[in-house]
C-alpha positions as CSV (number, residue, x, y, z in Angstrom):
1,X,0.0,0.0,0.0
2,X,1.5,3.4,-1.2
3,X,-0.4,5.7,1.4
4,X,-1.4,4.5,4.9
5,X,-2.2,7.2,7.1
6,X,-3.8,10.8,6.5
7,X,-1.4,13.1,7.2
8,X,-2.9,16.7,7.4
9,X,-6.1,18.4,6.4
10,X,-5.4,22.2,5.4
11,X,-8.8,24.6,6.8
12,X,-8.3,27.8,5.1
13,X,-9.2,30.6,8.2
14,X,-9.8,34.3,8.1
15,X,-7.7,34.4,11.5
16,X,-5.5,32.1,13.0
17,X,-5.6,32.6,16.3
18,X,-9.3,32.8,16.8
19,X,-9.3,29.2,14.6
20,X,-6.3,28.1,16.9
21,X,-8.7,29.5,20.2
22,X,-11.3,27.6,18.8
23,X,-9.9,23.9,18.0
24,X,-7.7,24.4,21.4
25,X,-10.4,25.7,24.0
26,X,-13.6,24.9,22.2
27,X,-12.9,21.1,21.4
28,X,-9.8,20.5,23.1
29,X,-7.0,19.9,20.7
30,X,-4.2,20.2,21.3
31,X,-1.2,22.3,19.8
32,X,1.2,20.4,17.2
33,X,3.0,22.7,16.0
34,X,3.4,26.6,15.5
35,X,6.1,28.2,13.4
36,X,6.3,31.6,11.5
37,X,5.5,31.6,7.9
38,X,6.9,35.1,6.9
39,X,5.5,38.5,8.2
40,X,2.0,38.0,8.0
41,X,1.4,34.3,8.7
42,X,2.0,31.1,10.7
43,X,2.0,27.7,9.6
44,X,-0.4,26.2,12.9
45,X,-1.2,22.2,12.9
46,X,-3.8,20.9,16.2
47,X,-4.6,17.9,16.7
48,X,-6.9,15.6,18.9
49,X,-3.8,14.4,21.5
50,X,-0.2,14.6,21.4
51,X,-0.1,11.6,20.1
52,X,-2.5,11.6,17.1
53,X,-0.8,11.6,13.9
54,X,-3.2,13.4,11.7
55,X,-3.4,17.3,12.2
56,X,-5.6,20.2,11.0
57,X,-3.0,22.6,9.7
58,X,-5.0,25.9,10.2
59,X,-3.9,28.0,6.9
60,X,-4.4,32.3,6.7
61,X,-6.9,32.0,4.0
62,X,-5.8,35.4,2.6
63,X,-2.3,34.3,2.0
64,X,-3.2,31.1,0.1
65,X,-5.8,33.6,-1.8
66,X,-2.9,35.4,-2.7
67,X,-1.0,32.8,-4.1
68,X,-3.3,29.9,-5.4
69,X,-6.8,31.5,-5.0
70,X,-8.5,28.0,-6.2
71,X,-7.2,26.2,-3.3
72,X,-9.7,28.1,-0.7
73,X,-12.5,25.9,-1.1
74,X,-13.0,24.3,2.4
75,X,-12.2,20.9,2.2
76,X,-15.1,18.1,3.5
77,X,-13.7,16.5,6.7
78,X,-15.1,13.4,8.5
79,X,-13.6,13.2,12.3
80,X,-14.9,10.4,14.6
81,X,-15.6,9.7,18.5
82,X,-16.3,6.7,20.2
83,X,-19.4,8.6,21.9
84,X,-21.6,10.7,20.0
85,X,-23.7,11.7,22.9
86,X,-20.6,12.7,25.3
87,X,-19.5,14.6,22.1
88,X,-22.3,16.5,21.1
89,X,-23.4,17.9,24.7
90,X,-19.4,18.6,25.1
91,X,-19.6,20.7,22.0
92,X,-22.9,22.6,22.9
93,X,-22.0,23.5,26.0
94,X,-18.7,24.6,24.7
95,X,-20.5,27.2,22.4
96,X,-20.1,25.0,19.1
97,X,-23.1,25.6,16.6
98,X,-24.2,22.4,16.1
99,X,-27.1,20.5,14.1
100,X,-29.4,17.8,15.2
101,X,-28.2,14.7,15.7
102,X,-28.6,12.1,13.0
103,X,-30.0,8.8,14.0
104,X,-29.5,6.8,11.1
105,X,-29.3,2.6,10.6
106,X,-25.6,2.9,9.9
107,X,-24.4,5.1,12.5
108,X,-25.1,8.4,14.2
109,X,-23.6,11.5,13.3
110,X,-23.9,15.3,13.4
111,X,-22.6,18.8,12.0
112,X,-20.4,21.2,13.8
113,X,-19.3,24.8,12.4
114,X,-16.3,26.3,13.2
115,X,-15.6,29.7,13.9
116,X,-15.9,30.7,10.2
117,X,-18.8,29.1,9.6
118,X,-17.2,26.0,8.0
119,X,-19.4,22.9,8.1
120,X,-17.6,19.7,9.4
121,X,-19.0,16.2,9.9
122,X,-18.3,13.9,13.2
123,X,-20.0,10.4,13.4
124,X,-19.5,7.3,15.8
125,X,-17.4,5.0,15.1
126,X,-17.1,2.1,18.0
């Protein structure tokens, strides 16, 4: 197998450090990594533990818009939790916008936003 692990998922954010304030005290990520990226940006990368491999690299939108303006489109990204329930009152009281809760026959899943507005998906996996 050529690829076995999903490395990083780039969000394009209007401002970094409310996106890093949000993934960090709103769903309790933690912080990967945090570098300078020129005068005007940061490379940022949070993830669910220390130890997760995959991370959310949280990109300035405005300085990928100035170099590869396609590449804004917010990417669709699946994360999963081993309780749905725990999850979802965890968000809402955290002050996540979240939809209802899908009960479906394969699984049960809902919608979060971030703080741009950005729709992601998070289902149960056991």
């Amino acid at each position: 197998m050529m690829i076995n692990k999903i490395g990083k998922v780039t969000v394009y954010v209007n401002d970094q450090e409310e996106a890093k304030d949000f993934w960090i005290h709103k769903l309790g990520f933690v912080l990967k990594v945090e570098q300078p990226m020129g005068p005007d940006a940061f490379w940022i990368e949070v993830g669910p533990s220390e130890n997760e491999f995959t991370t959310l690299v949280l990109y300035s939108k405005a300085a990928m818009e100035q170099h590869q303006p396609s590449k804004v489109a917010h990417p669709s990204i699946l994360f999963s939790t081993t309780d749905i329930e725990a999850t979802y009152e965890k968000m809402k009281q955290n002050g996540v916008v979240v939809d209802e809760m899908l009960r479906l026959p394969f699984g049960n899943m809902f919608n979060f936003k971030d703080q741009d507005g950005n729709d992601y998906l998070i289902r149960e996996d056991k």
